[in-house]
KOLMARRO-776056 format. One record per residue (C-alpha): residue number from 1; x, y, z. Coordinates in pm, 1 decimal, m for minus. Layout:
<nodes>
NODE num        X        Y        Z
NODE NUM        X        Y        Z
...
</nodes>
This chain:
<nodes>
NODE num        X        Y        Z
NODE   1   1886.9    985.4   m533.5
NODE   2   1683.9    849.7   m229.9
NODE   3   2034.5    714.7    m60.1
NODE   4   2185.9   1067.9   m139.1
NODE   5   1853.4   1193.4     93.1
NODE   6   1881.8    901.6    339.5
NODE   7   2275.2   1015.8    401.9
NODE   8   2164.0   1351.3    430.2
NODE   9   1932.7   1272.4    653.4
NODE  10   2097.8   1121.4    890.4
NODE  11   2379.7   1343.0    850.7
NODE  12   2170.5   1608.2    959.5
NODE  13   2034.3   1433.7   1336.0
NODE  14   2413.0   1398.8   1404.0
NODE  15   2520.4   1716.5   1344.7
NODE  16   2162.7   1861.9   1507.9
NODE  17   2211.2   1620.3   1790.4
NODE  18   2602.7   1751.3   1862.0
NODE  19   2521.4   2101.9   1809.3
NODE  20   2228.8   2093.1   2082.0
NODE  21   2492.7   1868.4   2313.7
NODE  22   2789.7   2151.6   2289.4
NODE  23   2552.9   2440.4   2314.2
NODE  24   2388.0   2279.5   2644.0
NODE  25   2742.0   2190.0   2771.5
NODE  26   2897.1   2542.4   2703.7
NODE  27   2641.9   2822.1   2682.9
NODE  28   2369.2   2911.9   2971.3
NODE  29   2108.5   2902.2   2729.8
NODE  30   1987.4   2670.7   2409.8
NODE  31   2051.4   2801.0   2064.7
NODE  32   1805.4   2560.8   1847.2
NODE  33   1814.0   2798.5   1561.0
NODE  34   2204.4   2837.8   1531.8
NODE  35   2211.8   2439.9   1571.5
NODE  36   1934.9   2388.4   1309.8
NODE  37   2084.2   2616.2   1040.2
NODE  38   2434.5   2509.5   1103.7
NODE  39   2292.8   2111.1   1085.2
NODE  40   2153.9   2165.3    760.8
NODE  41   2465.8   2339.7    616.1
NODE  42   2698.8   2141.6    653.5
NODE  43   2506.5   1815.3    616.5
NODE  44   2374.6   1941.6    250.3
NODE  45   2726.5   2010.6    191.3
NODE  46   2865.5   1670.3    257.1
NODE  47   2581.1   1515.8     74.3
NODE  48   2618.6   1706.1   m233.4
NODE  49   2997.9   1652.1   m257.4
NODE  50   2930.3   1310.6   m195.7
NODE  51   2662.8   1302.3   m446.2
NODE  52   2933.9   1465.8   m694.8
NODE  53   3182.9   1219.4   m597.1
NODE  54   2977.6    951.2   m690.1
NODE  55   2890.3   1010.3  m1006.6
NODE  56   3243.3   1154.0  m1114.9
NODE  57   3364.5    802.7   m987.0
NODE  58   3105.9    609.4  m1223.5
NODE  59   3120.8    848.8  m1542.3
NODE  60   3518.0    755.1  m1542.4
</nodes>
């Protein structure tokens, strides 16, 4: 459980980090919330697939 919150983690600076990078780049102002929620989304969804994945792969 602690890697699953590790990978989600970091999983979630990457995606926060891009977000804030694109909105800078293409919009005239900085949308932290629409990064932030976005971030967490998609990062929690990765992890908990992976998560799945995982122990799918060692119950068979």
């Amino acid at each position: 459980m602690k890697k699953a919150i590790l990978k989600f983690v970091i999983y979630f600076s990457i995606f926060l980090i891009g977000n804030l990078i694109i909105n800078i780049l293409f919009k005239p102002h900085i949308d932290f919330l629409t990064a932030f929620s976005t971030a967490v989304g998609v990062s929690l969804g990765i992890a908990t697939i992976e998560l799945y994945t995982n122990k799918k792969a060692k119950e068979v």
